[in-house]
N, C-alpha and C positions, 0 to 999 in steps of 0.2 A: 132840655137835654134831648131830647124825643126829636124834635125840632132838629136837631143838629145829627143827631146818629141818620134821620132821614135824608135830610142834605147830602151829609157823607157819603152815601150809600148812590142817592141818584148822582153823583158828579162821578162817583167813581164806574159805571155803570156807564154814562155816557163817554166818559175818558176812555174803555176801556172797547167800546163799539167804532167812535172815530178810529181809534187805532187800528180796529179788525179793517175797516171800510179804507183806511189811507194805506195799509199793508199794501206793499209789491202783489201783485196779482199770484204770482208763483206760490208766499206764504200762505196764502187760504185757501190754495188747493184745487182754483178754479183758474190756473193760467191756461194762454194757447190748447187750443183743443186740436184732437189728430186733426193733422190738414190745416190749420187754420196758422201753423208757422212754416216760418218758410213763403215759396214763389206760388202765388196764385196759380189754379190747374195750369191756366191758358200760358203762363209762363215755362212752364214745367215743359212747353214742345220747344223753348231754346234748348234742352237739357239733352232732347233725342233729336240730332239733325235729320234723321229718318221720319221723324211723326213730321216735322215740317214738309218736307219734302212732297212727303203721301197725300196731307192736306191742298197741297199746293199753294203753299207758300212764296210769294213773292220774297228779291233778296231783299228789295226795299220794306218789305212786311218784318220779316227778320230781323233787319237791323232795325228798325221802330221800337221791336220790340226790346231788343236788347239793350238801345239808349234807355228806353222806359225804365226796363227792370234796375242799372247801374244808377238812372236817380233818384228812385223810388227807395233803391236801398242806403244811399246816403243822407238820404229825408228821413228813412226810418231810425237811421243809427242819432241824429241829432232829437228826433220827436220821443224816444225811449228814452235818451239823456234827458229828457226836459222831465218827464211823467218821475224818473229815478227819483230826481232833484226834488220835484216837490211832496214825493213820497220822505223823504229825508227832511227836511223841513219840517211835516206834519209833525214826525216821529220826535226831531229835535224841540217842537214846542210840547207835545203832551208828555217828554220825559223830563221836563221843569217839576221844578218844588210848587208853583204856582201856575200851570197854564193858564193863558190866557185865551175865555173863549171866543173872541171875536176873532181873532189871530188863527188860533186852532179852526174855526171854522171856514177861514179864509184860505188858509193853506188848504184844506181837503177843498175846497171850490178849485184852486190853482191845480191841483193834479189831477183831478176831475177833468180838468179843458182840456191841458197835455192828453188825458187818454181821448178825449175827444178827438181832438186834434191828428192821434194819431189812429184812430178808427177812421176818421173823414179821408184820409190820406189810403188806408185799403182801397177803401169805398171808388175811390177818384183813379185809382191804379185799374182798379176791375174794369171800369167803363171807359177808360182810354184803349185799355188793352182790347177790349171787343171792338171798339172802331176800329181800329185800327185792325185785325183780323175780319172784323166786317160778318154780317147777317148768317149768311150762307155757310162760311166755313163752322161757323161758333155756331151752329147746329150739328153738323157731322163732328165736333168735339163732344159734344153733348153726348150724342148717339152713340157713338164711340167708347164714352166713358159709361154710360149704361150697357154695352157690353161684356164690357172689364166687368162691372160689378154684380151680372147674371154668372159668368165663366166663376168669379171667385164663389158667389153663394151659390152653385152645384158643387165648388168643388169643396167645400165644406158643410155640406150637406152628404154629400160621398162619406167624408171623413164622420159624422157623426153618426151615418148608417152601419158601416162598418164597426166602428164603435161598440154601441149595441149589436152587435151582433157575432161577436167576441173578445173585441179589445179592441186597443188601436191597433194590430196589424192585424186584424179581423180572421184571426186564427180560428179554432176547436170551432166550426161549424156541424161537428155531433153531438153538442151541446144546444140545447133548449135555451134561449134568449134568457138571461139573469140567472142561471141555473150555475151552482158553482161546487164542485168537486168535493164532496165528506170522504175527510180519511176515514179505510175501513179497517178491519183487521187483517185484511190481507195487504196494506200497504205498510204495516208494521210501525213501531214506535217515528214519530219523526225525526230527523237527524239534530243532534246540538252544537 
């Protein structure tokens, strides 16, 4: 009896982990991270015909890019469908009366490679798209974007000074830093 309550217990336990591990990425909380959905940075200068421009971009740089980006994302729309698909499958075998585990374990291998597959597919986008921009320019991006991101951390660094130092619209500067107003008896009962 012992024997079997234990079985039960680890099958249910492993049924229950496959599932977390075969779940759509979005269910557990860890899908796409800021930036990491959507057009790569380097993409992101078909977006502003101005930032190409400034870079100096070639038209034929341009259009490289933008045949890039339109099969990139027709790879992606078919390599997501693939990853959905064997996430569904997983789910369809360990919601049986009886999974089977060499199936179940197969299936999470199958959606496994789909996200592979489409990780490798980022990965191959990123390093076409720098040839194709080329050495030089894809430093002044670089440079460029460590600007942006000095400009935003002063200007929230402003905003958190301010802050402390009497709210957010950095008002009552007769006020001592965390020092906060006691009604007295001359400000009378408070209103209700």
């Amino acid at each position: 009896m012992k024997k079997w309550i234990a079985l039960t217990a680890i099958s249910a336990t492993l049924a229950v982990s496959v599932a977390v591990l075969a779940a759509p990425r979005g269910n557990r909380g860890d899908g796409p991270k800021k930036g990491q959905e959507g057009p790569h940075p380097m993409m992101r200068i078909l977006e502003n015909p101005e930032a190409a421009e400034k870079l100096g971009l070639t038209e034929e740089q341009v259009t490289s890019l933008q045949d890039l980006k339109y099969e990139t994302q027709k790879a992606h729309i078919a390599l997501k469908g693939e990853v959905e698909l064997a996430q569904v499958e997983v789910q369809r075998i360990l919601k049986s009366d009886s999974p089977d585990e060499a199936a179940a374990l197969a299936a999470v291998e199958q959606a496994g490679l789909a996200r592979i597959k489409l990780q490798q597919s980022h990965v191959s986008t990123m390093l076409k798209a720098r040839a194709i921009i080329g050495p030089e320019k894809l430093k002044e991006i670089k440079a460029e974007g460590r600007e942006r991101m000095k400009e935003r951390a002063g200007k929230v660094r402003e905003r958190m000074e301010r802050f402390r130092d009497g709210g957010p619209r950095g008002e009552r500067p007769d006020r001592p830093r965390g020092a906060r107003p006691r009604p007295g008896p001359q400000d009378g009962p408070p209103d209700a």
